[in-house]
N, CA, C and O atoms as a printed pandas DataFrame, in Angstrom:
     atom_number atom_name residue_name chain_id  residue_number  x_coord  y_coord  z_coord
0              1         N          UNK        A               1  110.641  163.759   39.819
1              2        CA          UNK        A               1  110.320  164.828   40.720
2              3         C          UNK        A               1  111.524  165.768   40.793
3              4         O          UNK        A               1  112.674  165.379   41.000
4              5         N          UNK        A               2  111.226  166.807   40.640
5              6        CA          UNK        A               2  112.117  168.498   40.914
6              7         C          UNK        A               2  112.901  168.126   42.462
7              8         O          UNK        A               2  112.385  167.833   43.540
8              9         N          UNK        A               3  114.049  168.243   42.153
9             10        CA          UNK        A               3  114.683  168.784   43.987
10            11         C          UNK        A               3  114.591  169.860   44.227
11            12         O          UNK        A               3  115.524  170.246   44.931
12            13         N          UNK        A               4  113.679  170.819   43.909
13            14        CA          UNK        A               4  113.104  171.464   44.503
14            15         C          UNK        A               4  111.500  171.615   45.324
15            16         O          UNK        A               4  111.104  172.513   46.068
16            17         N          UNK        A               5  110.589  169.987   44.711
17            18        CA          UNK        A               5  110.054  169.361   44.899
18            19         C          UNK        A               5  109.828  168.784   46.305
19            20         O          UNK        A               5  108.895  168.896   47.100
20            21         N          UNK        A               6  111.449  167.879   46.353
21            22        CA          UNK        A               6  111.801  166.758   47.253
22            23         C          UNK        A               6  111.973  167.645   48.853
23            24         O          UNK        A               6  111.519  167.319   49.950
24            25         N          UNK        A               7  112.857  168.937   48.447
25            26        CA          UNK        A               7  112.864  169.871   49.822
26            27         C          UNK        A               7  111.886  170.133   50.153
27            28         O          UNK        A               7  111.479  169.686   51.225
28            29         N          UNK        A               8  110.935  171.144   49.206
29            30        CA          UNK        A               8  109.783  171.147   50.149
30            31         C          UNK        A               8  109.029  170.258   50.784
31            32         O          UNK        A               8  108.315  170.625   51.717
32            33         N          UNK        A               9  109.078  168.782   50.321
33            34        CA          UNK        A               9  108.174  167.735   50.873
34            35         C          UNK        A               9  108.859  167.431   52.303
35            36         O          UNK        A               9  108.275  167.151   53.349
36            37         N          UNK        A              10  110.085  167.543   52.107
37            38        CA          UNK        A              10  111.012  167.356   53.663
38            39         C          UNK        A              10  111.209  168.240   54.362
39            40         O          UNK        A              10  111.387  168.095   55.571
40            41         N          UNK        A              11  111.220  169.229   53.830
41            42        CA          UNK        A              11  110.404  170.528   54.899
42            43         C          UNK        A              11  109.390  170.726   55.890
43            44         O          UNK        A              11  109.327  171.010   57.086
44            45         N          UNK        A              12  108.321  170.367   54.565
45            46        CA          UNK        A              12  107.052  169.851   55.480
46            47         C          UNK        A              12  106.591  168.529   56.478
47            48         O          UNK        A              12  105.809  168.182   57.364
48            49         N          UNK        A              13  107.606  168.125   55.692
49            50        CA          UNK        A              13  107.779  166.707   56.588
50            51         C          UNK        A              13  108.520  167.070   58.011
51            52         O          UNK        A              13  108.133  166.877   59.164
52            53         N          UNK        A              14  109.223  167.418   57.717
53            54        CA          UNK        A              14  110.196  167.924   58.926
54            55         C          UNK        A              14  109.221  169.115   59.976
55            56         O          UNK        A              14  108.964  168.805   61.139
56            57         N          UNK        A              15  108.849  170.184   59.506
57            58        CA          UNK        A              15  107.996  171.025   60.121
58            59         C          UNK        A              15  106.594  170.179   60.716
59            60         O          UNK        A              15  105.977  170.688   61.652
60            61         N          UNK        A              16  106.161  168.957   60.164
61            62        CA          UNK        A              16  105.081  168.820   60.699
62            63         C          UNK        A              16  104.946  167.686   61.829
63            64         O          UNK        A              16  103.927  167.555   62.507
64            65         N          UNK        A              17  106.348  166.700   61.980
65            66        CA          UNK        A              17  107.093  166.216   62.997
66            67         C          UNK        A              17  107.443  166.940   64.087
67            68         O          UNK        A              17  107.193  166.655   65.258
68            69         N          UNK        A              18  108.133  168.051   63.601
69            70        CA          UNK        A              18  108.604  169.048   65.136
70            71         C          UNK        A              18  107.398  169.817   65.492
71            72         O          UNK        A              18  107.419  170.370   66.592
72            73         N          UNK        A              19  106.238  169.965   64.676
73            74        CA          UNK        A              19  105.243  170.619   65.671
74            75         C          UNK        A              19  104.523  169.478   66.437
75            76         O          UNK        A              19  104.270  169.696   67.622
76            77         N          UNK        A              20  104.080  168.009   65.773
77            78        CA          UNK        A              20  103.641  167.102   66.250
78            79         C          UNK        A              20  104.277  167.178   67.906
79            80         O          UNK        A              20  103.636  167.065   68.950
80            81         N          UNK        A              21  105.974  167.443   67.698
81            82        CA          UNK        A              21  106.420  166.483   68.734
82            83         C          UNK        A              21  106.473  167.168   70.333
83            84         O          UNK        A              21  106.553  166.804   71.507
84            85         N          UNK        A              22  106.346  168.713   69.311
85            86        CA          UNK        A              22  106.739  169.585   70.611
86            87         C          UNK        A              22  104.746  169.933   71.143
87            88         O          UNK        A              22  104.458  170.530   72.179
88            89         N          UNK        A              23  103.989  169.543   70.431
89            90        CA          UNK        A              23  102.446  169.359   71.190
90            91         C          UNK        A              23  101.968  168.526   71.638
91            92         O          UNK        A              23  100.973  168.364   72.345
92            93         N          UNK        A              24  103.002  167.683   71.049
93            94        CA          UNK        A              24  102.904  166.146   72.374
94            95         C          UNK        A              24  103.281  166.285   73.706
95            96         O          UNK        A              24  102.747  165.845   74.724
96            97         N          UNK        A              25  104.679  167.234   73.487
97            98        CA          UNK        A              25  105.342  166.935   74.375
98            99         C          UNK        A              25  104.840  168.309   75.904
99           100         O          UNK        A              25  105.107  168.122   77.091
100          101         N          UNK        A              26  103.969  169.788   75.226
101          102        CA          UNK        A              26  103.744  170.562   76.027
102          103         C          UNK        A              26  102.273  170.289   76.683
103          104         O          UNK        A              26  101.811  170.855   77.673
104          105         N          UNK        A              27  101.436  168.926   75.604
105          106        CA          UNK        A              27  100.447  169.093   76.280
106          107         C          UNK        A              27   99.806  167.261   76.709
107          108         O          UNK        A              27   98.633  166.893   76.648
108          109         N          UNK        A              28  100.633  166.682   76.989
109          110        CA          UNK        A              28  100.377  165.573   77.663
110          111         C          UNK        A              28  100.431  165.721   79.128
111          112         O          UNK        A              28  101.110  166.528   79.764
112          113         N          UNK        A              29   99.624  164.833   79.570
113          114        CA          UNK        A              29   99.521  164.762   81.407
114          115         C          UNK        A              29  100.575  165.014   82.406
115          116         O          UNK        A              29  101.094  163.898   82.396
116          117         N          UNK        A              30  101.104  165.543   83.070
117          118        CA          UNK        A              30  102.351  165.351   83.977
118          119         C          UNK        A              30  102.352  164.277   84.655
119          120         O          UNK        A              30  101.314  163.748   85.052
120          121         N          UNK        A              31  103.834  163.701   84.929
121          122        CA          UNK        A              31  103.878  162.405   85.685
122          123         C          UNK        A              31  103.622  162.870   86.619
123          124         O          UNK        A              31  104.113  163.995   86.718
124          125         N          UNK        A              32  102.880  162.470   87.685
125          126        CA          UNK        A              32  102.942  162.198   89.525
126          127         C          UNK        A              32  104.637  162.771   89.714
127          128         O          UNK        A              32  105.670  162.464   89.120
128          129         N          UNK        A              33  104.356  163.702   90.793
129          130        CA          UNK        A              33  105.642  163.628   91.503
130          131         C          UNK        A              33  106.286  162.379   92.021
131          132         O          UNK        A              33  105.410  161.530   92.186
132          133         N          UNK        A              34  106.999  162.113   92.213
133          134        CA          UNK        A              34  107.586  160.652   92.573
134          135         C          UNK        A              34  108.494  161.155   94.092
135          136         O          UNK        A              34  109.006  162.273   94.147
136          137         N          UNK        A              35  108.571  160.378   95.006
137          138        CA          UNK        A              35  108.938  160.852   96.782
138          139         C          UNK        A              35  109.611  159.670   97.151
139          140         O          UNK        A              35  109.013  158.703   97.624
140          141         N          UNK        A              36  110.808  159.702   96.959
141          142        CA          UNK        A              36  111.909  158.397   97.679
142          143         C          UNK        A              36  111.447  158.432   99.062
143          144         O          UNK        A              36  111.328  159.613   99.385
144          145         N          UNK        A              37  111.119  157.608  100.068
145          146        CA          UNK        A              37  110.826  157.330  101.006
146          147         C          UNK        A              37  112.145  156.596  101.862
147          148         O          UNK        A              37  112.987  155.902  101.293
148          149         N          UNK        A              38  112.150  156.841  103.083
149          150        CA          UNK        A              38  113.223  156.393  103.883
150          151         C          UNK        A              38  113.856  154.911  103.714
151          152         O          UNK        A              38  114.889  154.496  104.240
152          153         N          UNK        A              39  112.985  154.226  102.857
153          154        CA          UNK        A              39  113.290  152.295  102.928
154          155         C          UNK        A              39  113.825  152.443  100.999
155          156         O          UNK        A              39  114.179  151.443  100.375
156          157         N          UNK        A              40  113.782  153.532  100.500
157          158        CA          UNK        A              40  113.753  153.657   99.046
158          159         C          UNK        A              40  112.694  153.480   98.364
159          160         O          UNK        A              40  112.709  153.514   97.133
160          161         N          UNK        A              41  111.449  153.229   99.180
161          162        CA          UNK        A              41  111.122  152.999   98.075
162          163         C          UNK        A              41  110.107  154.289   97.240
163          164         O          UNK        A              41  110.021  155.271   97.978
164          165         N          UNK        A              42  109.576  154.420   96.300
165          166        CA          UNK        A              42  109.228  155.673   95.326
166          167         C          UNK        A              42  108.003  155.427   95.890
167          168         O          UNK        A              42  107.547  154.338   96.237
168          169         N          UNK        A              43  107.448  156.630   95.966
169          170        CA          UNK        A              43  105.794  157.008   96.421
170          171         C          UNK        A              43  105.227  158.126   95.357
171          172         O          UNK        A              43  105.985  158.789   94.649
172          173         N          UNK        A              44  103.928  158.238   95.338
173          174        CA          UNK        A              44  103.081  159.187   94.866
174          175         C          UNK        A              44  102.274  159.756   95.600
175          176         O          UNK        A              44  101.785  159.103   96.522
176          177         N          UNK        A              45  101.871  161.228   95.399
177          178        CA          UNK        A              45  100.955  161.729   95.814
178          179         C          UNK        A              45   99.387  160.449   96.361
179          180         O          UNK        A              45   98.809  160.140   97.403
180          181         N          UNK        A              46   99.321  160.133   95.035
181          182        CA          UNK        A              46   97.932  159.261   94.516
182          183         C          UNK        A              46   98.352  157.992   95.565
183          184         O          UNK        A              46   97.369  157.806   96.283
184          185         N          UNK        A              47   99.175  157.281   95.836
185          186        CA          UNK        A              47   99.522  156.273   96.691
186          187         C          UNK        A              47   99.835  156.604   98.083
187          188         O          UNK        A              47  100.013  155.629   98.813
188          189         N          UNK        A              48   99.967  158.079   98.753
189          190        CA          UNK        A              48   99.759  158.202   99.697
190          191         C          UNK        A              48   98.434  158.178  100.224
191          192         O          UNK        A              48   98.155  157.720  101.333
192          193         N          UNK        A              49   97.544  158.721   99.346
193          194        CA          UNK        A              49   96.434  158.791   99.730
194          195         C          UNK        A              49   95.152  157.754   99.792
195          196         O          UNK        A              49   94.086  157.663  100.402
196          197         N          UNK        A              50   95.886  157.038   98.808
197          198        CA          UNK        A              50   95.005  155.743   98.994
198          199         C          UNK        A              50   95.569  154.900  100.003
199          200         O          UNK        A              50   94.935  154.048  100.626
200          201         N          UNK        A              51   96.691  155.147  100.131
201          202        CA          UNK        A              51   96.741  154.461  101.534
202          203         C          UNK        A              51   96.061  154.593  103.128
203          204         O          UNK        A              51   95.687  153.723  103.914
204          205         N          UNK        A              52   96.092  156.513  103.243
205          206        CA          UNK        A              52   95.342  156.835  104.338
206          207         C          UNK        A              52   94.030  157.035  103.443
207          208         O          UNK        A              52   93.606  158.185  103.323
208          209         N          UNK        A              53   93.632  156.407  103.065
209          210        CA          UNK        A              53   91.807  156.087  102.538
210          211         C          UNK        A              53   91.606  155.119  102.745
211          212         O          UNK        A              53   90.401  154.936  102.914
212          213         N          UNK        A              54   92.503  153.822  102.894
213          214        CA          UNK        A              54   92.130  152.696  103.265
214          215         C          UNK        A              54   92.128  152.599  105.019
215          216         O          UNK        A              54   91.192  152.285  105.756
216          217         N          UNK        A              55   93.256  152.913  105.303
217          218        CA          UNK        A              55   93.115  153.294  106.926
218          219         C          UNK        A              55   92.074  153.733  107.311
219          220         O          UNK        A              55   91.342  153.072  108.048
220          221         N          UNK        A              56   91.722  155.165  106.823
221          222        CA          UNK        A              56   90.417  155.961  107.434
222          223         C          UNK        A              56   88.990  155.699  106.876
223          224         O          UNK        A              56   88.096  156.357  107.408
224          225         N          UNK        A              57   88.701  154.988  106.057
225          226        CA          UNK        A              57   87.862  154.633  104.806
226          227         C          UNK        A              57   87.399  155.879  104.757
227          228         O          UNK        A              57   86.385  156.290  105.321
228          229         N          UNK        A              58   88.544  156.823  103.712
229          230        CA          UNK        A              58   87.583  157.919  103.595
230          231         C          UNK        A              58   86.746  157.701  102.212
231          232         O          UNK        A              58   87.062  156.807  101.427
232          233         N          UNK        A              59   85.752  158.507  101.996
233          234        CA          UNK        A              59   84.739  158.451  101.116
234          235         C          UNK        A              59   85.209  159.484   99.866
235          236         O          UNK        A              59   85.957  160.444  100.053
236          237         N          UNK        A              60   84.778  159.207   98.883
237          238        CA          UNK        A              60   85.246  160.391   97.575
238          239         C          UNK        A              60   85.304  161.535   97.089
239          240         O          UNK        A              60   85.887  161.927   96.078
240          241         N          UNK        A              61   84.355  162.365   98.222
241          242        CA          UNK        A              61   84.421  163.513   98.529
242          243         C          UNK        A              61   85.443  163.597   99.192
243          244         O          UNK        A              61   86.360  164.120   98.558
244          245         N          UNK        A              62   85.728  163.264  100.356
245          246        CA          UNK        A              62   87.479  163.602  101.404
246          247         C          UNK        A              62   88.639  163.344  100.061
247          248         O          UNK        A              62   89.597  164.091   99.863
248          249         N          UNK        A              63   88.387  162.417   99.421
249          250        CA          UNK        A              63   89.610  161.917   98.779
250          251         C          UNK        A              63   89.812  163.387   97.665
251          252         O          UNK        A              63   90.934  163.872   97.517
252          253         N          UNK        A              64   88.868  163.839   97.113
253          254        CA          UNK        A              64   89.031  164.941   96.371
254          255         C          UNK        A              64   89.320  165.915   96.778
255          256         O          UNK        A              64   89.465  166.872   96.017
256          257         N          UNK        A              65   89.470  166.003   97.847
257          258        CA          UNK        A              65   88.794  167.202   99.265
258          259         C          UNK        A              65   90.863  167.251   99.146
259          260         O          UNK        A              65   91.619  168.205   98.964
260          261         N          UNK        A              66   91.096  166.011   99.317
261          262        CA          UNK        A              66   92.616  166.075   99.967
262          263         C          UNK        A              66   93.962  165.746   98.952
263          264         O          UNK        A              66   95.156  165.583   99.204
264          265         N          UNK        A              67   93.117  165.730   97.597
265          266        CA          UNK        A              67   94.064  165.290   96.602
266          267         C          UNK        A              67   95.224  166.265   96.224
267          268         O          UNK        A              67   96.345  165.974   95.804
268          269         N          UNK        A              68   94.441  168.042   96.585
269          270        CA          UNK        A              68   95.462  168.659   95.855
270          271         C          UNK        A              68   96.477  169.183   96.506
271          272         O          UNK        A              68   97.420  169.798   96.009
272          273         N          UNK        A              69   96.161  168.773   98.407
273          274        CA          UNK        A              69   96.843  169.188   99.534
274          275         C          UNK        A              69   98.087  167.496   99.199
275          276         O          UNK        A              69   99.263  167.497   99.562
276          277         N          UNK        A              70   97.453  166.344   98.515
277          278        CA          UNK        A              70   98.574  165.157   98.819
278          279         C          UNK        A              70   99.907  165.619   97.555
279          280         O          UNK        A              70  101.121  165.416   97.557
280          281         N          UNK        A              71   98.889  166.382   96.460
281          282        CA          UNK        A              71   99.745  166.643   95.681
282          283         C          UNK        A              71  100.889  168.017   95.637
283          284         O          UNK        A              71  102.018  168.051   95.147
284          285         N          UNK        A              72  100.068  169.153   96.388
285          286        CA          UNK        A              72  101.882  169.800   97.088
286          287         C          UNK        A              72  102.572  169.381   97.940
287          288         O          UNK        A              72  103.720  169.821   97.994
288          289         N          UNK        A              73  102.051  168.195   99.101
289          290        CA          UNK        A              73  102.819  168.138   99.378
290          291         C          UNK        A              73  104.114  166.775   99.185
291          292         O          UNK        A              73  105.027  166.279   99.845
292          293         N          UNK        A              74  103.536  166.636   97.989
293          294        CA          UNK        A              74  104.699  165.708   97.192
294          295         C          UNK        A              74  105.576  166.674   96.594
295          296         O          UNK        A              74  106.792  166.485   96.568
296          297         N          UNK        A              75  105.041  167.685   96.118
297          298        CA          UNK        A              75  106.112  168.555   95.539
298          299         C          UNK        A              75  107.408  168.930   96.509
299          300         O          UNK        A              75  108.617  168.973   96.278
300          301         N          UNK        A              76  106.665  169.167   97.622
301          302        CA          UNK        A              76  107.922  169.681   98.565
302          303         C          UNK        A              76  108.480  168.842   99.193
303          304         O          UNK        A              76  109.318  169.316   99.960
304          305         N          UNK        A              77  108.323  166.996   99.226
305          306        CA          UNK        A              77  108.967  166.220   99.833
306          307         C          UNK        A              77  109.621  165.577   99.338
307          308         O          UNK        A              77  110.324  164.699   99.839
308          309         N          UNK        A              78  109.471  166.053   97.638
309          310        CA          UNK        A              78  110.186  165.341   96.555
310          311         C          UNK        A              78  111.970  166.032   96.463
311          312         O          UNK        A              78  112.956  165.445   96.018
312          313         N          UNK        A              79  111.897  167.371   97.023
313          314        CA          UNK        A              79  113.037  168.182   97.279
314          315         C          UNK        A              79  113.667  167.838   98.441
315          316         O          UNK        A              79  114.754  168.392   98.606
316          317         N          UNK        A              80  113.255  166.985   99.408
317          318        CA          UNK        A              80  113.664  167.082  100.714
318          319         C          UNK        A              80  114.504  165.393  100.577
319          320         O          UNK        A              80  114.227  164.468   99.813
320          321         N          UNK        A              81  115.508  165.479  101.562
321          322        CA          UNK        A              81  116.031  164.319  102.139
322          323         C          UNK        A              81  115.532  163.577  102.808
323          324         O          UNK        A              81  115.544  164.061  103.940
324          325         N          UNK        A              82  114.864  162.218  102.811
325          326        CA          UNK        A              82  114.383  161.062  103.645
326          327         C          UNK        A              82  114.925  161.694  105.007
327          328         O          UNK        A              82  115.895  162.331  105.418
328          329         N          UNK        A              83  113.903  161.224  105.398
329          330        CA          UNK        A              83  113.905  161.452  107.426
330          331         C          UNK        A              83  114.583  162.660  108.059
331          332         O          UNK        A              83  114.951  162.706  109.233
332          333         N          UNK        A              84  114.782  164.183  106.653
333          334        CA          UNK        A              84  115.508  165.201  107.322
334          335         C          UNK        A              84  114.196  165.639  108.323
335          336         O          UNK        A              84  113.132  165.025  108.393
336          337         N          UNK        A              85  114.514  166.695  108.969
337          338        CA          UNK        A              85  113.677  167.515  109.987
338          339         C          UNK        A              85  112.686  168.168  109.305
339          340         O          UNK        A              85  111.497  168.220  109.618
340          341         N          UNK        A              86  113.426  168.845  108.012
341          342        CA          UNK        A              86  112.187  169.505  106.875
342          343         C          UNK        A              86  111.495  168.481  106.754
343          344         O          UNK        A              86  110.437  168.816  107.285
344          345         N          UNK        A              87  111.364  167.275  106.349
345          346        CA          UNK        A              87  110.402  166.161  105.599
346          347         C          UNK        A              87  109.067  166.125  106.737
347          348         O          UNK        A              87  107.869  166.309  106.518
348          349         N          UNK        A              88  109.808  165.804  108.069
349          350        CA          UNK        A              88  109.014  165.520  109.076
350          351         C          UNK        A              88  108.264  166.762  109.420
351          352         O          UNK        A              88  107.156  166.619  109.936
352          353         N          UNK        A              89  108.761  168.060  109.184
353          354        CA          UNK        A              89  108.034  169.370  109.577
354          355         C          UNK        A              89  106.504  169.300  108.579
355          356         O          UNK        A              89  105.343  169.452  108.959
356          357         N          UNK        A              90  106.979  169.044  107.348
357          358        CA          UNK        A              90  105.601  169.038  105.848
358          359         C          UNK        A              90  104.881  168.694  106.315
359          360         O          UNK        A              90  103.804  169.268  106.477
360          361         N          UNK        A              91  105.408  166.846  107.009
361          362        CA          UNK        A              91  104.116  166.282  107.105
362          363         C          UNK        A              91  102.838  167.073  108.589
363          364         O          UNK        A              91  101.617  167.206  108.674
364          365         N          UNK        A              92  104.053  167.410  109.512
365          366        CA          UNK        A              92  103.448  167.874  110.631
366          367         C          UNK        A              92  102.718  168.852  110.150
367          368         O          UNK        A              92  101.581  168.664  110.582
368          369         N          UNK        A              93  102.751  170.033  109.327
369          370        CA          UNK        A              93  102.418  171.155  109.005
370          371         C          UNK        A              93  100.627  170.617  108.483
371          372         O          UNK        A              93   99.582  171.181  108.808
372          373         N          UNK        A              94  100.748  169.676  107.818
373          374        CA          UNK        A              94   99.882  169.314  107.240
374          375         C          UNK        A              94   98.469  168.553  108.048
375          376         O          UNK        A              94   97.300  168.658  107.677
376          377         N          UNK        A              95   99.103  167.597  109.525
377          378        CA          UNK        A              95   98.497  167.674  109.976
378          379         C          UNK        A              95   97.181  167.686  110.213
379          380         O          UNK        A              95   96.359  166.777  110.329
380          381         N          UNK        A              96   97.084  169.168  110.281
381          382        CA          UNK        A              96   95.238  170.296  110.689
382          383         C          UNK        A              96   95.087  169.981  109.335
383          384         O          UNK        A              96   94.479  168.912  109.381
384          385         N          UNK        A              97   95.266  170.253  108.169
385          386        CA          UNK        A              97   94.595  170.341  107.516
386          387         C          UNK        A              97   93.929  169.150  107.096
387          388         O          UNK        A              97   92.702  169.245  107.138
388          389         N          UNK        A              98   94.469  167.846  106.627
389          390        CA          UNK        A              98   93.982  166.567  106.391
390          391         C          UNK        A              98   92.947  166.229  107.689
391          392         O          UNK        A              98   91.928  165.577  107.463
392          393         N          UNK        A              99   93.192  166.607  108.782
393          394        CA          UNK        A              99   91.786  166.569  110.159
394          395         C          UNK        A              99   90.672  167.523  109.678
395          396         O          UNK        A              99   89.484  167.231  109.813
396          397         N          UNK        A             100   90.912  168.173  109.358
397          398        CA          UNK        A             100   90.062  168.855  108.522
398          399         C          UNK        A             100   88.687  168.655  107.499
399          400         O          UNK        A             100   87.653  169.185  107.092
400          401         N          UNK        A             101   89.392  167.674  107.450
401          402        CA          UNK        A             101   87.796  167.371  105.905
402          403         C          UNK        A             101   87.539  166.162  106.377
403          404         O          UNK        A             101   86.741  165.679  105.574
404          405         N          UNK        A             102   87.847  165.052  107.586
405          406        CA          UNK        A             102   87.581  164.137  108.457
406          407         C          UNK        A             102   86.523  164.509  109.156
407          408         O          UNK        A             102   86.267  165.548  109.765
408          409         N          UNK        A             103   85.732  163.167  108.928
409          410        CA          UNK        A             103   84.448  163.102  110.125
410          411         C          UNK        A             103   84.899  162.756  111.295
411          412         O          UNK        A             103   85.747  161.872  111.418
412          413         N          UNK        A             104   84.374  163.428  112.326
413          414        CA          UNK        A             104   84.507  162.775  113.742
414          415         C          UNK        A             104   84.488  161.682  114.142
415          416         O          UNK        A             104   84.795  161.449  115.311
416          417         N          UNK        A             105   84.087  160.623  113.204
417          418        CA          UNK        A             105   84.348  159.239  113.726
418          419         C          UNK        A             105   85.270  158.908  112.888
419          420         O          UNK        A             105   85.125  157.819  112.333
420          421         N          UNK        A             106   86.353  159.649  112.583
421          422        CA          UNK        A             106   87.595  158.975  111.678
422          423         C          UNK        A             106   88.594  160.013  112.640
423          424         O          UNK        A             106   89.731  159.727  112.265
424          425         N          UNK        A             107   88.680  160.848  113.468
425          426        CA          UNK        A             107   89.441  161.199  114.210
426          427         C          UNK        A             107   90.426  160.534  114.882
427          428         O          UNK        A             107   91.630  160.769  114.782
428          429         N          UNK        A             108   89.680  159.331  115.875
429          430        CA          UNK        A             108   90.934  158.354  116.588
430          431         C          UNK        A             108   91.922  157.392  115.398
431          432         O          UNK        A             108   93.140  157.217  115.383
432          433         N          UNK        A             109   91.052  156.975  114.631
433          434        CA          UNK        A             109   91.678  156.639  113.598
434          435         C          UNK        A             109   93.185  157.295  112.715
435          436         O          UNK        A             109   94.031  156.722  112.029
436          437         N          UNK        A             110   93.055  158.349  113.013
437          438        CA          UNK        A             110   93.981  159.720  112.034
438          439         C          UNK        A             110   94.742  159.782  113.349
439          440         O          UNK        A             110   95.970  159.866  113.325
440          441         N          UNK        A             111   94.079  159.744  114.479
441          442        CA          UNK        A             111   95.224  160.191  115.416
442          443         C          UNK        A             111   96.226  158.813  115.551
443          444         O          UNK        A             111   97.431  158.908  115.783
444          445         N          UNK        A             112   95.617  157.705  115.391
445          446        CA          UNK        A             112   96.464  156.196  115.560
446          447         C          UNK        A             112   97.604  156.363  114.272
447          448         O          UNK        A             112   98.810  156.228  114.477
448          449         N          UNK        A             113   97.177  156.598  113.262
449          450        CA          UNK        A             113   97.782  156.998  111.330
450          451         C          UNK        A             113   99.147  158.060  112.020
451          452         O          UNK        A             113  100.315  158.063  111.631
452          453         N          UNK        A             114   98.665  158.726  112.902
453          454        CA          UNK        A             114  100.165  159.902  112.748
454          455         C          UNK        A             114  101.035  158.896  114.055
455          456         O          UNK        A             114  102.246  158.756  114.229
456          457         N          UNK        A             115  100.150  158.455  114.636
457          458        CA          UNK        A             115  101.298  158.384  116.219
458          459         C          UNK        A             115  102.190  157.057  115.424
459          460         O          UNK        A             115  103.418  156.971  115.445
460          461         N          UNK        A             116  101.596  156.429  114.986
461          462        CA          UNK        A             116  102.098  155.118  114.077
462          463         C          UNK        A             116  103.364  155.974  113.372
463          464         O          UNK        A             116  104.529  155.583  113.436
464          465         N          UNK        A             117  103.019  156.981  112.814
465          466        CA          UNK        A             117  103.565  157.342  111.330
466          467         C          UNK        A             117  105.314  157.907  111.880
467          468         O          UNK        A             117  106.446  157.600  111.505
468          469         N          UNK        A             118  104.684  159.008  113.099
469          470        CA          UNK        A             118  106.023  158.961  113.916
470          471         C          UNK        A             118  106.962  158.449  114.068
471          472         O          UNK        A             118  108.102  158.671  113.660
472          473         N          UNK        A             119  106.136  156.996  115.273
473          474        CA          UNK        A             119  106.987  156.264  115.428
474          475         C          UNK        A             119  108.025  155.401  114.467
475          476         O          UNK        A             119  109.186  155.209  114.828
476          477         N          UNK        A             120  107.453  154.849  113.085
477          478        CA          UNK        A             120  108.075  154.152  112.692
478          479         C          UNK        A             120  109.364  155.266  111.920
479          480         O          UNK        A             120  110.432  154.840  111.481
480          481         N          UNK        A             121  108.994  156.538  111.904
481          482        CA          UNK        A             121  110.191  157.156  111.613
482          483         C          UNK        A             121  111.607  157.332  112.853
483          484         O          UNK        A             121  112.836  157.367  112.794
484          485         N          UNK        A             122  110.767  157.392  113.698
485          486        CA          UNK        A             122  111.573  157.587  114.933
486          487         C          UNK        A             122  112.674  156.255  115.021
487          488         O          UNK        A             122  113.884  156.422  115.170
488          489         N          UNK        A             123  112.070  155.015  114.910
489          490        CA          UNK        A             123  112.972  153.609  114.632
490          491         C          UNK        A             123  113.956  154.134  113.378
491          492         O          UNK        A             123  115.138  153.791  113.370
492          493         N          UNK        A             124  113.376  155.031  112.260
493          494        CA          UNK        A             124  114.517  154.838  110.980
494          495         C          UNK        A             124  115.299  155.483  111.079
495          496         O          UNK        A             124  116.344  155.496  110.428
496          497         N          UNK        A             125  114.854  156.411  112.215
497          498        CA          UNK        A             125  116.535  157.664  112.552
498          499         C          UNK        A             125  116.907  156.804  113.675
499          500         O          UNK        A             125  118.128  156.727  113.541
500          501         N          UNK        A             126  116.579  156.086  114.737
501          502        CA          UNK        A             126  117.451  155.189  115.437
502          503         C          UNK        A             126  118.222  154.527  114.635
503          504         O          UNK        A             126  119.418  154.552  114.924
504          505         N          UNK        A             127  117.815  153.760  113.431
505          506        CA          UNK        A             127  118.661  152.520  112.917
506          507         C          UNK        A             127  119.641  153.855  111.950
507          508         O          UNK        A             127  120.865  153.724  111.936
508          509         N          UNK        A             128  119.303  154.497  111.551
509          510        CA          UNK        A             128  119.916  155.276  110.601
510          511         C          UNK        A             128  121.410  155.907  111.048
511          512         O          UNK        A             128  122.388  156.109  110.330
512          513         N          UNK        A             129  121.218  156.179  112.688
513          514        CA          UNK        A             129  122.500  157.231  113.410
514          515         C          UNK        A             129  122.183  156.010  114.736
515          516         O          UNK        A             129  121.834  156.348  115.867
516          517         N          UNK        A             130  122.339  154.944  114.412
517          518        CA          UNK        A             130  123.118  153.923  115.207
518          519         C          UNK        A             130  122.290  154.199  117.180
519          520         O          UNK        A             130  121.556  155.123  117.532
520          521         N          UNK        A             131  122.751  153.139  117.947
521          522        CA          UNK        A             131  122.015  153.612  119.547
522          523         C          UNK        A             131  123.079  154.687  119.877
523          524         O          UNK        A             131  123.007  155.326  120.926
């Protein structure tokens, strides 16, 4: 075989690797935002919400209803510091809206989910900045 042969085959070889790699790489799924939580440990959008779905048993309509509100606001809690004032404002902000696509008989329920949700933050800034 010609080395002039051998280049072009590694050319193409080479050209058809770096397009492979860079259309792998622009058009695969995005990871989940990932949200350090006050105890460390990593959360998701998708794992917040199945959590308050198990609390509220919401149904698959709410869950779709609230997926893309769980997923900004992972974006913006993924920037924020565990237990700052911003973190706690998101979630408050958010609030109305997650009551929102709730049936009236999942109301006391959502209201028990936040007063809970409070409190146990309220203990992690006690233990956090001492009595």
């Amino acid at each position: 075989m010609k080395r002039s042969q051998l280049i072009l085959i590694a050319s193409l070889l080479g050209f058809i690797f770096g397009a492979g790699f860079l259309s792998g790489r622009f058009s695969a799924p995005r990871s989940p935002v990932q949200v350090v939580n006050w105890r460390g440990v990593v959360k998701t959008s998708e794992s917040a919400l199945l959590r308050l779905a198990e609390e509220l048993d919401l149904d698959e309509e709410q869950k779709e209803k609230l997926r893309p509100l769980f997923e900004t606001m992972a974006e913006k809690l993924a920037d924020l510091k565990p237990l700052s004032p911003e973190r706690r404002q998101v979630f408050r902000d958010n609030i109305p809206r997650i009551r929102e696509t709730l049936h009236t008989n999942q109301y006391e329920a959502f209201d028990t989910y936040v007063t809970m949700t409070e409190r146990r933050l309220q203990r992690a800034l006690r233990r956090r900045d001492g009595p």
